[in-house]
Each structure stands twice: as structure tokens, then as C-alpha cells.
N, C-alpha and C positions, 0 to 999 in steps of 0.2 A: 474673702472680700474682693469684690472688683476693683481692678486695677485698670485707669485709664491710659490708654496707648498716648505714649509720648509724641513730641511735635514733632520729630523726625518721620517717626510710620505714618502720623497724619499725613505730613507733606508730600511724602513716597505714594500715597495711597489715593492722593489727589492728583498726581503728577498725570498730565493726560498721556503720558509718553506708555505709563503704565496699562492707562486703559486704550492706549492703540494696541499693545502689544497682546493683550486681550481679547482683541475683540476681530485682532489677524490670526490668532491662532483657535479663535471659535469658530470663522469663516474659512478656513481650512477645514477643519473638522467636517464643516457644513457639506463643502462642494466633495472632500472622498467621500465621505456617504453618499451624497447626490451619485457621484460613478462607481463606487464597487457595494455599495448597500444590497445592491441586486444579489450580489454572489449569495447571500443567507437561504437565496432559494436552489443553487445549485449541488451539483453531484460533485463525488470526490473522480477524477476524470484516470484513465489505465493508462496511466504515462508516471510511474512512478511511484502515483499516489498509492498505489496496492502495498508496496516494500515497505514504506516508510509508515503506513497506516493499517488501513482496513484490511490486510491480510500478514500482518505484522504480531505474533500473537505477544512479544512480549512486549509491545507497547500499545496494544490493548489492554493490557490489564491492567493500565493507568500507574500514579507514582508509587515507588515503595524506595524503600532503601537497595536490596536486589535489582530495583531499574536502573537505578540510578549508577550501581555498578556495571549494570550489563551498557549504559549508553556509555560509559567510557574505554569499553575493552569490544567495542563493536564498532564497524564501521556500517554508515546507511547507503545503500545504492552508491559505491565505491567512494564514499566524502566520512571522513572522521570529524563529528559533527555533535558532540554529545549534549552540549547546550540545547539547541534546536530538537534532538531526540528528545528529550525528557519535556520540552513544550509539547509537543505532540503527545507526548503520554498522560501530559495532564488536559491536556482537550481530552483526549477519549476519557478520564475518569469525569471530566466535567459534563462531555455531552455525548458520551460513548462513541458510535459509529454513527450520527446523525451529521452529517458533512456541512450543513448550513453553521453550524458552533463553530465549527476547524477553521468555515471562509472567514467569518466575521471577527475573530480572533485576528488573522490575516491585517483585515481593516482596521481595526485598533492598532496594530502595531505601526501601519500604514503612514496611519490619521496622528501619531503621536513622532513619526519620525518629521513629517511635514511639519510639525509647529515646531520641535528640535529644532532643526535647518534654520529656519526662519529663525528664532531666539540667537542659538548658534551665530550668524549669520551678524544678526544685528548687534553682536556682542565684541565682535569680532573689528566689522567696520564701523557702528553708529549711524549707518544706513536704513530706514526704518522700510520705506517703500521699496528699493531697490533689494532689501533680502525677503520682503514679502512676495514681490513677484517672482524672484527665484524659486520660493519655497513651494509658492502655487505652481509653475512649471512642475518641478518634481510633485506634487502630488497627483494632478491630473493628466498628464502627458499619457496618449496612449501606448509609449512603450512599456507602462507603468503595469497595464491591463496582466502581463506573463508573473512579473512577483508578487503579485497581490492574486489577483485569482485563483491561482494555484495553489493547492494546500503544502507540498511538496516544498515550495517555493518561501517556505516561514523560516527557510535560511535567511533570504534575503532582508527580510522584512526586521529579525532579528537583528541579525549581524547589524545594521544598518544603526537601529538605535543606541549599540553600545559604542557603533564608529560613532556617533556624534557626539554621545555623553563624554567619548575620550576625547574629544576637539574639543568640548566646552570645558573639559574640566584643563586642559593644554592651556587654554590661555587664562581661567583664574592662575594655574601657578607662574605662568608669565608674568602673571601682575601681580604676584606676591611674595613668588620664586619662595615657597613654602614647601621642605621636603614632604611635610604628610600628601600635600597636596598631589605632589607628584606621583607618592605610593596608588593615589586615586585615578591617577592618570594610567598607570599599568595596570592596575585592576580593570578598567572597565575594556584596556585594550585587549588582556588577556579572554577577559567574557566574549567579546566580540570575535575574536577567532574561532574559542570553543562553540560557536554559533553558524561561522564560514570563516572558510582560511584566505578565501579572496582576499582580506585589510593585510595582507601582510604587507602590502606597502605602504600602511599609513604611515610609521614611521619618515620617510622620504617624504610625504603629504605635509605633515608636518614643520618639516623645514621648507618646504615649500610656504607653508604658509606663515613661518620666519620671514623670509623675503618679502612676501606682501598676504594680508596687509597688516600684520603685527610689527613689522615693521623692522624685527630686532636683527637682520643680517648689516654687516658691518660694510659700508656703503652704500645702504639702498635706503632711499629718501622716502617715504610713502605720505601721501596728501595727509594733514592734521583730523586723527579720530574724532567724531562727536561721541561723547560718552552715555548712553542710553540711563545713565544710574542717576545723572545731575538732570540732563538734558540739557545740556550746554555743549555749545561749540568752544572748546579751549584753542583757540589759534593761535595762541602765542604759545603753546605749551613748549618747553626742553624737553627735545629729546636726547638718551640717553649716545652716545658714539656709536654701538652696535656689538655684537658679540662675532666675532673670528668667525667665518666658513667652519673649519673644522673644531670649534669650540662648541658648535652647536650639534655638529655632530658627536660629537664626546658625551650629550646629553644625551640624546638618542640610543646611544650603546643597550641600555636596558632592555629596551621595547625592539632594538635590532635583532637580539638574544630571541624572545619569544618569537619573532617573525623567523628565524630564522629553524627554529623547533616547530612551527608549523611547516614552514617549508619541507621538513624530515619527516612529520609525521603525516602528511601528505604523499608523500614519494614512499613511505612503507605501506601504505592502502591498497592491499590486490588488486590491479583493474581500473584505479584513477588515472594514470598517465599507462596511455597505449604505447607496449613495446612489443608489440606480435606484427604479426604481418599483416595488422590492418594499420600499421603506420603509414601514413603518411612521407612523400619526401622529405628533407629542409627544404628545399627552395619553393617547392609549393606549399608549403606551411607559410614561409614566408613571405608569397607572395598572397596568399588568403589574408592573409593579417593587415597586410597592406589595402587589399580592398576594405575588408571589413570594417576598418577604422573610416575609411572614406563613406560606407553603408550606412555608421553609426550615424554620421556625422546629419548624412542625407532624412534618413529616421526621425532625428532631432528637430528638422526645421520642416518636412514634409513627411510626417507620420501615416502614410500611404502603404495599403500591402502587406499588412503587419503577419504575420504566421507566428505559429509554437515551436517549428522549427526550418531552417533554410539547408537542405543538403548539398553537402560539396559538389562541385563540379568534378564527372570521373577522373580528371587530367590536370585539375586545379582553375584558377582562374586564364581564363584568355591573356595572354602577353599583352596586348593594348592595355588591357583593364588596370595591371599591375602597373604600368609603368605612369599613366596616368593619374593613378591612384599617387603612387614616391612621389609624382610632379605634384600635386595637389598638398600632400601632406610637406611637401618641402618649401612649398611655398609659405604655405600658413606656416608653418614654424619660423622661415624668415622674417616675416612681418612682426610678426609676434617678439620677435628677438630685438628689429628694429625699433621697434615702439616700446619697448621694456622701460626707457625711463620714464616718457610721458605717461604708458598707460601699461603698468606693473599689471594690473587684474588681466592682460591678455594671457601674457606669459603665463601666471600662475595659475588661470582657468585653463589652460590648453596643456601642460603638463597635466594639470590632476588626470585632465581625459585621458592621453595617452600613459601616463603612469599607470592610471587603477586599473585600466583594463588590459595592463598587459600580462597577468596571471590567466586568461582565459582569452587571450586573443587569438590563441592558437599553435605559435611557437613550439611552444611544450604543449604535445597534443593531446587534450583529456577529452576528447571526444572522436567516433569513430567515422560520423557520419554527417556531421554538424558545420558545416560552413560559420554562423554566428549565430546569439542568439537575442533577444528584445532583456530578456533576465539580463543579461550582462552589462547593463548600461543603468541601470539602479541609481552607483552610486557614480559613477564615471560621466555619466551625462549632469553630474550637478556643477560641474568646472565648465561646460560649453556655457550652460546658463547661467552663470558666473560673471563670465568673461562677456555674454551677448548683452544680459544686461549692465551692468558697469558699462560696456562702449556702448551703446544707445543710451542712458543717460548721459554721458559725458559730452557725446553727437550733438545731441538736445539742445545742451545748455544755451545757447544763443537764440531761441524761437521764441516765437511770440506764443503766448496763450500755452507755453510747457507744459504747465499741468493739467489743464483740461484733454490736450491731445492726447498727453500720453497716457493719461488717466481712461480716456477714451481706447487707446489702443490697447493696452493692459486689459480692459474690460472684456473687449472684444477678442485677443487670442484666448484668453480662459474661458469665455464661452464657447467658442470654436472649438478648445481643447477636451472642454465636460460635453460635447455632446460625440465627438470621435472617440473619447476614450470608453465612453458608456456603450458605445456601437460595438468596439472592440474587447472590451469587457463581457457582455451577453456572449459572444463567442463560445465564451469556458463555461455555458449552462449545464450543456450534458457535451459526453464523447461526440457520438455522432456530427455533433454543429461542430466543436472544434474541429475536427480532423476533417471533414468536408470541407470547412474555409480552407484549411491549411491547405488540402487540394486545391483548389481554386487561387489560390493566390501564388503555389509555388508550383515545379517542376520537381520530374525524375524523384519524387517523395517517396522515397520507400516505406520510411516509418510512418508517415499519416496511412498509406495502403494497409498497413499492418495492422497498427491498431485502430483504423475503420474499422477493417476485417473480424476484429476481436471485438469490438462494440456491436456490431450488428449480430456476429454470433450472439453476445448473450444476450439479444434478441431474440435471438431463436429462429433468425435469418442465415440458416446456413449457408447455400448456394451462394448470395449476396458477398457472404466473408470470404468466401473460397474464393470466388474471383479478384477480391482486394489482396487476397494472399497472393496468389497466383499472376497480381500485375505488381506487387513486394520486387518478386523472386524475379522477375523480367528483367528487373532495372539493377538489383543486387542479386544474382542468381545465390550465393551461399548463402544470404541471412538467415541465421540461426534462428533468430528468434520469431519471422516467418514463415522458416519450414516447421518449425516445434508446434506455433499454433494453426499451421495447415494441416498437419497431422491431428491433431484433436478436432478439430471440424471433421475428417475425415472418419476418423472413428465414431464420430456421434452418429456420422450417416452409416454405419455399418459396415466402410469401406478397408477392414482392419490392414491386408496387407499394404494396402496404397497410405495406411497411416505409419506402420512399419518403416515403410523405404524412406519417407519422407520426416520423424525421427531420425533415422541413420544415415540422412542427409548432412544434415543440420550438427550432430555430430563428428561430423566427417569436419565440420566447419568449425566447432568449437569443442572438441573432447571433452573438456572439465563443466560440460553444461548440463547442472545438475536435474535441469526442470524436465531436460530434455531424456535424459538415462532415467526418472521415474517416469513418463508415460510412455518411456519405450516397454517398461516394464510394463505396468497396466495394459498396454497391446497386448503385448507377449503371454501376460495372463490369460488374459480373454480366449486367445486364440490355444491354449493349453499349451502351452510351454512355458512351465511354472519353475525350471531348472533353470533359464537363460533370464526368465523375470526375474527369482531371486536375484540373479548375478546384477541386471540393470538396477534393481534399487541396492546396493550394496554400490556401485558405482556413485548412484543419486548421493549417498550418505556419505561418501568421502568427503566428495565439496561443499555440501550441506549438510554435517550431522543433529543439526536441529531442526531437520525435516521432518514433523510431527507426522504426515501423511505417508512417508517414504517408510518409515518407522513401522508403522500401522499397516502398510500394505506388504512390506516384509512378512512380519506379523504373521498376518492370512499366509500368504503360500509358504511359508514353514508350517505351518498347523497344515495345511494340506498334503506337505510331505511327510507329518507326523512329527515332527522335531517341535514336540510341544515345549520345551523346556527353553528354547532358545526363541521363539515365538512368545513367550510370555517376558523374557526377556525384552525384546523389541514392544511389547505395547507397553513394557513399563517405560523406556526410553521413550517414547510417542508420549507419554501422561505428564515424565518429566518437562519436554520442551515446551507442554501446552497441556496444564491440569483441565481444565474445561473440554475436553475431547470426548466428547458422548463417548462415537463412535469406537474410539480404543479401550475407551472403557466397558461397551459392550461383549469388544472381542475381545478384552480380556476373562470376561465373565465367561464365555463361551470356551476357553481353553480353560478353565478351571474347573468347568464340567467336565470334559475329558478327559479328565485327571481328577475327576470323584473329588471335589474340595467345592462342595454345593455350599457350603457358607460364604466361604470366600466369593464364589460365583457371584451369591445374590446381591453380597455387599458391591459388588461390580456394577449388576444391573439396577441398583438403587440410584448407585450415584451417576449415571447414564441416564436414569429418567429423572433425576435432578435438575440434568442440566437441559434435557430434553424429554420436558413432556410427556409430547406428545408421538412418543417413536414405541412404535404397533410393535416393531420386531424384538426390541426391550422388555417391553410388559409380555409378552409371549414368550419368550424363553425365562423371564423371571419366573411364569406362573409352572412353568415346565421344570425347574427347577425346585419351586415350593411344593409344589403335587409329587417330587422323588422326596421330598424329605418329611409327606403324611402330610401337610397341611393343608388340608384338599380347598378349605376356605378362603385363606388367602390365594390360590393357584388359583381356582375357578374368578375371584376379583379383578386377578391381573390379566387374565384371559378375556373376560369379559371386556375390560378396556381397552385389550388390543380392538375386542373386533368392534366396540364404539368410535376408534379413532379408523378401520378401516372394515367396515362391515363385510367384504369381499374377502377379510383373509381367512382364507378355507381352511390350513391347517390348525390357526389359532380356534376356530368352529370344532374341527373335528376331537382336538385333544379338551378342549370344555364338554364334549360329549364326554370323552372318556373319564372324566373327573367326577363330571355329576354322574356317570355310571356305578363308580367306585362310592359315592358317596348316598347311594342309593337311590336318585333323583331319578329313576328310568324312561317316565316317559316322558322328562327335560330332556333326557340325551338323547332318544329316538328322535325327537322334533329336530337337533342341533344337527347329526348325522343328515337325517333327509334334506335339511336346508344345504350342506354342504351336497348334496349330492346333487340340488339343484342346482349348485351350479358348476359342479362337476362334475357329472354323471360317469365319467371313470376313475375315480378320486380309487385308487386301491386297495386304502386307508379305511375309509366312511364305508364303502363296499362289505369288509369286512369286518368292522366293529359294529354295524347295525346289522348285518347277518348272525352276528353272534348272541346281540340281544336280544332276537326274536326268536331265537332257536334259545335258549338258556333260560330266559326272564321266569320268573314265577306268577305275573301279570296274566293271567287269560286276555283277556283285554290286548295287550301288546302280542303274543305269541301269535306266531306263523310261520311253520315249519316250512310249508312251500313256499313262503319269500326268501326264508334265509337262505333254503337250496339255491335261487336264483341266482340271489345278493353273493355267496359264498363261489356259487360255480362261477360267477364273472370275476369274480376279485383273483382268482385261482388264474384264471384266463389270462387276464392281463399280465400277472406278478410270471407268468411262463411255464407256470405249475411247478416250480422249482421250490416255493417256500413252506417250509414245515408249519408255522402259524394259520398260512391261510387253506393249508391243506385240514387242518387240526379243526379248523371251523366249518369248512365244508363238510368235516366226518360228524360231527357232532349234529349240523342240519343235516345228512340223510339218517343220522341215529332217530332225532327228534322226530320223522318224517316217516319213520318204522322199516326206513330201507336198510339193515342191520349189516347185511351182505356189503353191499355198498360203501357203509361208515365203516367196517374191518377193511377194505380194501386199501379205501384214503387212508386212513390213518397208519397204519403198515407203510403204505408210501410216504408220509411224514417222518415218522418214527427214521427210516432208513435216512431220511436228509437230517435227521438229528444229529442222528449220532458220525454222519458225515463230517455235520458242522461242531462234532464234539458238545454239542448242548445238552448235556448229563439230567439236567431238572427237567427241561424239554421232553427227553427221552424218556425217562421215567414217568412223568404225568402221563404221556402216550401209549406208554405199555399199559398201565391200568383201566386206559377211556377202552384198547382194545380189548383186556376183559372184561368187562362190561359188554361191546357191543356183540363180543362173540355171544354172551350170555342173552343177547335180548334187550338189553337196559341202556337207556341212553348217559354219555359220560357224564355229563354235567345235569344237577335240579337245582 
């Protein structure tokens, strides 16, 4: 039966407080689609996005229970992050590898932290306008353009909504001081870490926002809340005396605990905090940090120059800068301290800044190359906007016509902001535009040369990349990861030992770089030294042993050295880290041949053209394998579809000749031979497999002893006259041909490389064709 909503929900439901807060968090919504809605049409960009995504195989394969363990016992691009990993993994099972899903994902979470903040915000002071225009700063501001764009960047985006779920859920138990409630306030803070370990100072946020504007620290006065739930100004309300400094810290203990276990499990992450000798000093850490906070600041009120990344100065910042910078930063905190009775929102806006972003300011150095970066001010820049707005209303209050102007001016920076942040947002369409801006706007970039370099490569602009590499290495003569992909440019262009040195550079720079010891390997193949490649992927596999590719190309040059056993080994290890591997699965197929286990083989090349189609070289050694095991109909099907997916492959043409030979199909295989022969006229193969069909056949029609002479006497030619087979077919065309003299000669010279090569059936077929020929009679009708 329907039940009519009581006059409380009616009331609540009429309250226009409710439909403002509505209809600011729809308008939100509106203006980040208006500036990152774009991104649905962009690319995932090689700045990360490869690790954490599209070259990521176990988080392509979308969620499972298995993911879900590997995101907790794996670090992503040196951050222990497993929340955020398994977001990623269910984009890819939502929208696979199609990168417009990954951005717009991005935007939702975006678009949903901005109405947070605001809600938050408003729940907090009973400020309805003053935390709407804060929340519209954080959503549009173009420093916003680096964690939203970037797919990489769903740390951010993440972490961000579970920091505010734990702020909004901090102050229901303030006002209820309800222990469940409380459990809900560790929950969402713990989520929020497993997402980025950045909040580990919310805790400290927190009582910061004790002090104001909740008001509960023991001596601080904070102006009378309007309550958003009545919509009343309570101005006569009591308040309570306050809770002790360190009583409030006594609550905190909890969530000090988990911040303090991210901080650990942060600092055990191979590679997050640089302790090599790409460290940095302290003092120039310190004094980077010092500018950087001044950069932020500058960012914040003139969003000018923005880049993906700003690289350090070789010697750190200039002494003026720094000291100017302390001067500036010492000021503002005087003032700020000064004014803490009248106007608490300074102080507490200018700590959050300087608090949030001191886990990546620089101090403790997690970065190698990185002076600061736009990402880092996410959540740190939502206390400048805090604090600016709070003192601009407060400025205000004595003007005539307040709310038109400032309604007027509010209007106008959020337009001014959606049409910069959109500018700065298209940036991150494709590589190439990002990293050309990032040029253009910064100096001494190494990394934008780099991965230019690598963008235009998969271009197919080599020259282009090489010279981006090559102006890398100018300005960072050791980067690794410039010389690694200079050398693969290089080897594309044929240039193998200059790809060589240039590996073994870059090694020199970083030993345990595993990407760099597999394509030293891959050179070192090519160039036939299959002893020192083994050893370079066995290197690759140390520091990556879930190197699907490093695995698989082991694989290969063991099978080359004949160490089949150990080689089957390594493609099974390649199938383990990444089942969907055609390609390991073909070379597995292909070592199971060599080891006479054709069942096993084909089940290999089944499940290779499973997963791939349309791969010629799969369907041709499958059919190659079905024709040893008599099924000459399915062997000629599979053959047949290699050369539909590549009409050009000769051998897959020459052995469907020999199939439909065996299957009696003669003059299909004569036509398949002479097609392969047009288009290799010294095929040595087609040479003498159609020599023997013309010299043998029972066809009048097809026989022609004086072609197979030809056919036979060049195949013989080329092969060096060394092979018993093609010697055995040329004796047979001069038998056929009546030259009897002749066909006893060759074949006597066969016979003797037979039994050279120990081929006992060989030899004996050949002693009987010679008597025959001695007799007159040709060996074969």
C-alpha cells in the first residue's frame, strides 16, 4: 500500500536550501563536462600510461579474484596503489583498451569530487555560495587539466573522493560523536590511501579543521555556523568550552596508525624514494621546495605556462629565488598567524596548503627529474581557495550592491577559468601535442625530448625521434631511458651496432634496467650472438620475471641452441604471466614439433590462432603438422588460409603443392609450384618438387622429362650439388629423359651423400632406383 511521506520530508524537500544545493552540484557537473568532456576523444599518452594500462597484461584482463590479489602484492610505476589498480582493471573489462572509457571514468570521478567539496564544504561552515565558488575553482582551474586527463592520474581523482567522504563523514561523528560512525571515518580514510598515500596527512587536516571551522579546539572562537539541515542562522547558539589540544589528538591516534603504515609501505616500494646517485642534495631539495610552494601559489592565481612536467635546475634553484621564495613564504605565514583571531579561515587555508603538499614537495625525493608538478596541487590547492575566498567575502561585506558584484565577479573568473582549463585540457589529446607544449613552455626537458622521440617513432618517424633522443642525452647525457629508446630507433633503421653501444650505455646508467638487458638481447640476436642474448634476457628476467616477451624470446634462442626442454620451459613461463600470447603459444607449438609431440603441437597452434586469427605463420606450420600426422584435408585447409591471409607466402604455396601431390591432386600442385616459382624463380624447394612431378606423374598431359632435367639441374645448382634428394630427382629426370648413363651417375653420387648423412631408407631407396637405371628402367612410374 502507498505510504505518504510525512511533513518533515515534505518540509526538507521543499526547503529551497535543498534545491540550491542541487542545482550547484548539477552546475558543476555541467561546467567539467563543458572542460574535460573532450578527453572521450583522446589517447592513452607514454608517460606511464603503458605500465599502469595498455601494456599492463594483468590488468588487462579486467577483474577477477587473482587481480585483485596481484593489485595488493604489486606495486604500479614504483606507488603501492592497489585501490586505484583494480579501477583500472575494471575500465579495461568495461571498455577494454579503447582509452576514451579510461578518460571519462577520470571525469565522473572528477565531476563527483567537485559536488563532494562543495556539500563537504557547506556542511562544514553553512556557507552555501562561498563553498560553491571554492568547489567551482577546484573543478575548473586549469591545474586541474594533469589529474584529470591523464588516465595514469585515477590516483588522484580517486583518492580525492574517499579524502572527502572521510571529512564529511569527520564531522557527522563530531556532531554525534557516534563510535560506529567513527569506524566509517577510518574506513573511507583507509580506502583513500589504498588509492594514493599522498592523504597521509589528513589526519593533521583534520584537526586543523578542529580549529576552524568546527570549531571544537579549546580556545578558538569560530563565527556562529548556519546550519544547511534547518536553514537557520542559530546565533545565539552554546557552544560547547572545546576539547584539549592534545585530547584531539588522542582521537586521531587511529587514523595516525594507518598514516603511519602507509608511510612504511611507501618507503618499502623499490624506486619510490630515490636513494642512488640520482639523489638530489638536502639543501637543494630544500630549497626547490621552497620555490615550488611559491610556483604553486603563482599557478593558483595566474594559471599561465602550465606543462606535464618542469625539470630541475642542474644545480637546483638560483639563491635569489630561494631566499625570496623563505621571504614570501614567511611572510604570508606571519600574516596568516596575525589575523588567526579575526580571520581563522587564513590560517587554516594556508596550512592545508602547505601541510598536503608536503609529501611530494620534494624534501623526501620521489622524483628524479621533476622540479614540481600541476598533479600535486589537486588537493592542496583546495585550502588557498579556502582561505581567498573566505577573505574576499569577508573584504566585501561593507559594499554597496555585494551581491551583484560579486556575483558578477564569480561569474566572470569561472568563465575565464572553463575557457583556460579547456585550452590546457586539449593538450593531453595525443603524445605528440602534449610533449610539443611541454617543449614550448619549459626548458632543459629531457623527458618531453624523450618521449616526443618515442611518439613520433611510433610514427614511423624515425630520423625525427632520433634527433629528440639525441637532444635527451645533450641535456642528461646518461638517461637511461633515452638511450634504451635511441637504440631501438636505431635498430629499426638497421643501425644494429650503434644500437648495441647505445643499450650498453644506458646500462652503464642504470644496471638493473630490465627493458634495457631485453633489447640488448634482441640486438645481440639479430646480429648472431645467441650466447650473450641468452645471457641479456636472463639479466631482463631477474628484475622482471613476468616478462612475457623476455620469456618467449629466451624461448627462441634456446630452441636455436637446441636446449628444447628448457625453451619449452620458458614459453610455458611466457603463457603463465600472459595466457593470451599468440605468439608463445605458437613457439611453443613449434618446439613440440621438434620433439615429435604433433598433438601437443597443434593443440598449441589452435590456441594461437584463437587468439589470433589471422597469423599466416600459425595456420602454416599447423597445416604442416596435420599433413605429418596423414590428414592431408585438414593440412591443405590450413595452408590454404595462410596464403588467403598472405597470398605472397611461398613456402605455405609450395608445401599445399606437396599435400595436394600426396593426395593425388596433380595438376592443383603443378599450377601451386609454378605459382611459387613465379615468384621465386630460385625457390629450391618448388624447383624440385615440380621437377619431380613431371618426371614421375602418370598424367601424359603433365609429364615432361626435358623440363624436369631443367627444373632438377637448377635446383641441384643452387642447393651446391651437395643434397642426396635433389640429386635423387635430377637422376630420375635423366632416367625419365632415356639418359640411363647419366641417372646411374647422379644417383651413385647421392647414394654416397646418403650414407654420408647416415640416411639408411634414403640409401636403400637409391640403391634400387640404381638398379633400375643400370637396367634401362626409370626408378619411379
Amino acid at each position: 500500500m502507498f505510504k505518504e511521506p510525512n511533513a518533515q520530508a515534505i518540509q526538507k524537500a521543499r526547503n529551497p536550501r535543498v534545491w540550491q544545493g542541487v542545482c550547484v552540484c548539477l552546475f558543476l557537473a555541467l561546467v567539467v563536462l563543458a572542460v574535460f568532456g573532450q578527453t572521450a576523444h583522446f589517447e592513452f599518452v607514454n608517460y606511464d600510461d603503458d605500465l599502469n594500462v595498455y601494456e599492463n597484461p594483468a590488468v588487462e584482463k579486467g577483474l577477477s579474484a587473482h587481480m585483485v590479489g596481484w593489485a595488493f602484492s604489486h606495486a604500479q610505476v614504483f606507488n603501492w596503489i592497489p585501490l586505484t589498480t583494480l579501477s583500472h582493471a575494471l575500465d579495461c573489462q568495461l571498455f577494454g583498451l579503447h582509452a576514451g572509457g579510461h578518460h571519462l571514468v577520470n571525469v565522473f570521478w572528477h565531476a563527483a569530487n567537485a559536488a563532494l567539496l562543495f556539500l563537504v564544504l557547506r556542511q562544514m561552515t553553512g556557507s552555501l555560495w562561498r563553498s560553491a565558488f571554492v568547489a567551482a575553482l577546484f573543478a575548473i582551474h586549469p591545474l586541474r587539466a594533469e589529474s584529470v586527463a591523464w588516465v595514469s592520474e585515477r590516483k588522484d581523482v580517486l583518492s580525492a573522493f574517499f579524502f572527502l567522504l572521510t571529512i564529511g563523514a569527520y564531522v557527522r561523528y563530531v556532531r554525534k560523536r557516534c563510535g560506529s560512525q567513527y569506524l566509517v571515518v577510518v574506513l573511507f580514510f583507509a580506502l583513500g590511501l589504498l588509492a594514493k598515500g599522498m592523504l597521509v596527512t589528513l589526519p593533521l587536516l583534520l584537526l586543523l579543521l578542529d580549529y576552524w571551522p568546527l570549531g571544537r579546539m579549546k580556545g578558538t572562537h569560530p563565527p556562529s555556523l548556519k546550519r544547511w539541515r534547518t536553514g537557520m542562522a542559530e546565533s545565539g547558539e552554546q557552544r560547547s568550552p572545546g576539547v584539549p589540544f592534545w585530547g584531539l589528538v588522542k582521537e586521531k591516534i587511529p587514523l595516525l596508525a594507518l598514516s603511519a603504515g602507509a608511510c612504511l609501505a611507501a618507503a618499502l616500494v623499490p624506486g619510490l624514494i630515490i636513494t642512488d646517485a640520482q639523489r638530489i642534495p638536502v639543501f637543494e631539495r630544500i630549497g626547490n621546495a621552497l620555490v615550488s610552494y611559491v610556483v604553486y601559489l603563482r599557478q593558483m592565481v595566474f594559471p599561465a605556462g602550465l606543462a606535464l612536467c618542469y625539470p630541475t635546475a642542474p644545480n637546483g634553484p638560483v639563491k635569489w629565488e630561494v631566499c625570496l621564495a623563505f621571504g614570501l613564504l614567511g611572510a604570508i605565514s606571519t600574516l596568516v598567524v596575525v589575523c588567526r583571531k579575526k580571520r581563522p579561515y587564513l590560517l587554516a587555508g594556508w596550512l592545508w596548503y602547505l601541510g598536503m603538499l608536503l609529501p611530494v614537495i620534494g624534501i623526501i625525493q620521489i622524483s628524479s627529474g621533476t622540479a614540481h608538478a600541476d598533479r600535486y596541487t589537486y588537493l592542496p590547492g583546495i585550502g588557498l581557495a579556502l582561505a581567498g575566498t573566505w577573505a574576499v567575502g569577508d573584504w566585501s561585506a561593507g559594499w554597496k550592491y555585494r551581491r551583484v558584484v560579486l556575483g558578477a565577479l564569480m561569474m566572470a573568473a569561472i568563465g575565464a577559468l572553463v575557457v583556460c582549463a579547456h585550452i590546457q585540457t586539449s593538450y593531453w589529446r595525443d603524445n605528440q601535442s602534449l610533449w610539443t607544449r611541454a617543449l614550448a613552455r619549459t626548458s632543459g626537458n629531457s623527458m618531453a625530448h624523450n618521449n616526443l622521440g618515442y611518439a613520433l617513432y611510433r610514427k614511423g618517424e624515425l630520423d625525427k625521434a632520433v634527433t629528440h633522443y639525441r637532444q635527451a642525452l645533450e641535456i642528461q647525457p646518461g638517461y637511461p631511458q633515452a638511450l634504451n629508446n635511441l637504440g631501438i630507433a636505431l635498430r629499426q633503421m638497421g643501425e644494429l651496432d650503434d644500437a648495441i653501444q647505445q643499450y650498453r650505455k644506458a646500462l652503464q646508467s642504470q644496471p638493473d634496467y630490465a627493458e634495457a638487458h631485453y633489447n640488448l638481447g634482441i640486438a645481440l640476436f639479430a646480429k648472431g650472438d645467441t650466447e650473450e642474448a641468452i645471457a641479456q634476457y636472463r639479466q631482463a628476467l631477474l628484475t622482471a620475471p613476468e616478462n612475457a616477451k623476455a620469456h618467449n624470446n629466451l624461448g627462441i634462442a634456446l630452441a636455436l641452441k637446441g636446449n628444447m626442454e628448457e625453451a619449452i620451459q620458458q614459453y610455458r613461463k611466457a603463457l603463465q604471466s600472459q595466457p593470451d600470447y599468440a605468439e608463445a603459444h605458437y613457439n611453443l607449438g613449434n618446439a613440440f614439433v621438434t620433439c615429435d609431440k604433433l598433438d601437443e603441437a597443434i593443440a598449441q597452434y589452435r590456441q594461437a590462432l584463437e587468439l589470433n586469427p589471422p597469423y599466416a605463420e600459425a595456420h602454416f606450420n599447423l597445416g604442416n603438422a596435420l599433413a605429418k600426422k596423414g590428414q592431408l584435408n585438414q593440412a591443405m585447409a590450413q595452408l590454404r588460409q595462410a596464403l588467403a591471409i598472405n597470398p605472397r607466402f611461398v613456402a605455405a604455396r609450395n608445401n599445399l603443392g606437396v599435400a595436394l601431390l600426396q593426395n593425388g591432386q596433380v595438376e592443383e600442385a603443378a599450377a601451386q609450384y609454378r605459382q611459387v616459382l613465379e615468384a621465386a624463380p630460385e625457390n629450391v624447394e618448388a624447383l624440385n618438387n615440380l621437377a619431380w612431378l613431371l618426371a614421375t606423374t602418370s598424367q601424359p598431359s603433365l609429364r615432361n622429362a626435358a623440363e624436369a632435367v631443367a627444373l632438377a639441374a637448377k635446383a641441384n645448382q643452387l642447393s651446391g650439388g651437395g643434397n642426396p634428394m635433389m640429386l635423387r630427382t635430377l637422376a630420375e629426370a635423366y632416367a625419365k629423359e632415356g639418359s640411363f648413363a647419366l641417372a646411374s651417375a647422379t644417383a651413385r653420387r647421392a647414394l654416397e651423400l646418403a650414407v654420408e648423412e647416415k640416411n639408411q631408407t634414403l640409401a636403400a631407396t637409391l640403391q634400387k632406383e640404381i638398379n633400375l637405371y643400370e637396367a634401362a628402367t626409370p626408378g619411379s612410374r
